[in-house]
C-alpha positions in Angstrom: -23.6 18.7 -21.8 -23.0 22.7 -21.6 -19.6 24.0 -23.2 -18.7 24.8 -19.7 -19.3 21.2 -18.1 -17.6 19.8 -21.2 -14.7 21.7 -20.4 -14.8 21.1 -16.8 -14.9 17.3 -17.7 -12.1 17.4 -20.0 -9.8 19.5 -17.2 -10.5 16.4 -14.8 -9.4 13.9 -17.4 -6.6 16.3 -18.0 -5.4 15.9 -14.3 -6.1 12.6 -13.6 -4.2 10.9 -16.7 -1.3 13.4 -16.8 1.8 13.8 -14.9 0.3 15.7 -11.8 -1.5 12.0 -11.4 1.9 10.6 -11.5 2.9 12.5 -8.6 -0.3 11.7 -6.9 0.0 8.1 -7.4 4.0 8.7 -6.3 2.3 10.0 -2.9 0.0 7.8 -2.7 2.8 4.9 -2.9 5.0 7.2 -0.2 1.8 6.8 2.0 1.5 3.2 2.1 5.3 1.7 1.7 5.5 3.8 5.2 2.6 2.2 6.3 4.2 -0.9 5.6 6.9 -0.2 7.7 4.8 1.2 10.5 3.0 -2.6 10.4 6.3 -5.0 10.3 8.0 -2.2 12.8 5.1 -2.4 15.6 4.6 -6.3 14.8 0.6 -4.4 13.8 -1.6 -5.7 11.2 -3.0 -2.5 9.1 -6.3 -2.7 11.4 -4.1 -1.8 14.5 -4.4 -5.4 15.9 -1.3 -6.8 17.1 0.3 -10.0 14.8 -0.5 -13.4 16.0 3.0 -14.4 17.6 5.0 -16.9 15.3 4.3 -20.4 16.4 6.5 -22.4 14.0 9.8 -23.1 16.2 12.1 -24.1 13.0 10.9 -20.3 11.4 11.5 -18.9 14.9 15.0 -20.3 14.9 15.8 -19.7 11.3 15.1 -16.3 12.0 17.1 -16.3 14.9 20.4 -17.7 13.2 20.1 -15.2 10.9 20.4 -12.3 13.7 16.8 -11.8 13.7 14.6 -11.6 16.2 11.6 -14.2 16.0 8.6 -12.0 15.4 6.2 -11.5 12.4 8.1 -8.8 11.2 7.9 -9.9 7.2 10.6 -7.9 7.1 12.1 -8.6 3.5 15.1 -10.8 2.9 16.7 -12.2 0.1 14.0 -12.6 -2.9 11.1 -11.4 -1.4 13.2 -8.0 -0.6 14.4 -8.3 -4.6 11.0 -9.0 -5.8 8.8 -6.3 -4.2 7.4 -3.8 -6.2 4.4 -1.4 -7.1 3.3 -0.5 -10.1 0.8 2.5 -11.0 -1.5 2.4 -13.6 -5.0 4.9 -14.4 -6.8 3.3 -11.5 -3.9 3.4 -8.7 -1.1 2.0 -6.7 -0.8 -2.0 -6.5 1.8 -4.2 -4.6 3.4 -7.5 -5.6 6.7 -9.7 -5.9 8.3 -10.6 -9.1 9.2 -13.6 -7.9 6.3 -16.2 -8.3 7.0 -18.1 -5.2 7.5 -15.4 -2.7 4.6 -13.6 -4.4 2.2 -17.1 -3.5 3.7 -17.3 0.1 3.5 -13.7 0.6 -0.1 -14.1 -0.3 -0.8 -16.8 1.8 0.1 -14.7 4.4 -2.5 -11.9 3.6 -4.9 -14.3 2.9 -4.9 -17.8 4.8 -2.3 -18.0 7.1 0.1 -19.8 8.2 -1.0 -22.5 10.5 -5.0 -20.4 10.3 -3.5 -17.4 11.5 -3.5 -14.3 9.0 -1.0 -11.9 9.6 -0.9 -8.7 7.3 0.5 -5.8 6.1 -0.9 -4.7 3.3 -4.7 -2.7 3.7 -8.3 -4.0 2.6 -11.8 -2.2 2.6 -12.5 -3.6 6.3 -9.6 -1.8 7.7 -10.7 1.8 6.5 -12.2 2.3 10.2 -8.4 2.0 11.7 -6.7 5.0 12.9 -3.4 4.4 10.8 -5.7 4.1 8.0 -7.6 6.6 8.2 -4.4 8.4 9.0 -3.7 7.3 5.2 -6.8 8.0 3.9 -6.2 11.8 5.2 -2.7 12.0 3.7 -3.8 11.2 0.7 -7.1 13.2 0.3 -4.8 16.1 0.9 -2.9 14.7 -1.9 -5.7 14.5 -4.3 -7.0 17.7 -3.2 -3.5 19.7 -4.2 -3.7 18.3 -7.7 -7.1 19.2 -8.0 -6.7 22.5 -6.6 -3.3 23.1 -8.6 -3.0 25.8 -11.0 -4.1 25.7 -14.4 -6.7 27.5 -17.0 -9.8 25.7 -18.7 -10.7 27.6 -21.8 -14.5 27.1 -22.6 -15.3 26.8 -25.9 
């Protein structure tokens, strides 16, 4: 490899291990919390299909005796609110609860279902084609592209 494409590499390491990645990966985490919202606000999966309505009548009148209305919200309460977190590492954003309980149920969720019916909030590969997610996608591109595009001097050599 030239001098020149060495350098170039070594920029691109540069940005993508330092602390302009950190506020990438901070945007990037901006991006898809409010995409969480957006999905447990508009009862939405991340696909832009509308939730499966609850059918379990005891969760629909737990929910209710706690001043909530009974829709697939997975609006956080008590430990899964506690336990939800993201962490950020070299190769991006991830999601999870502390709590190894809520973090199985929540799974199940994303995953099986409840009663065969899979309810999400949280983004695969498939749902890339959605207009909220490529929505993300966009907001984040633009992200990358201003670290990229940021200031700074290579020296060749």
């Amino acid at each position: 490899m030239s001098e020149f494409g060495k350098a170039i590499s070594n920029d691109i390491k540069n940005v993508t291990s330092g602390s302009l990645f950190e506020k990438f990966l901070d945007k990037v985490d901006e991006v898809y919390r409010a995409d969480f919202k957006t999905s447990n606000d508009t009862l939405m999966n991340p696909n832009d299909l509308p939730r499966k309505e609850l059918v379990d009548t005891k969760y629909k009148r737990q929910k209710q005796n706690a001043g909530r209305p009974p829709v697939p919200d997975f609006y956080f309460t008590g430990n899964a609110e506690n336990s939800f977190y993201s962490e950020k590492d070299n190769e991006g954003v991830s999601y999870d609860y502390s709590d190894s309980l809520v973090s199985s149920y929540m799974n199940m969720h994303e995953t099986v279902g409840m009663y065969g019916i899979v309810r999400r909030q949280f983004p695969v590969e498939e749902d890339s084609g959605s207009n909220r997610q490529q929505t993300n996608i966009h907001k984040v591109t633009e992200a990358l592209t201003e670290i990229l595009m940021s200031d700074r001097t290579i020296v060749v050599g």
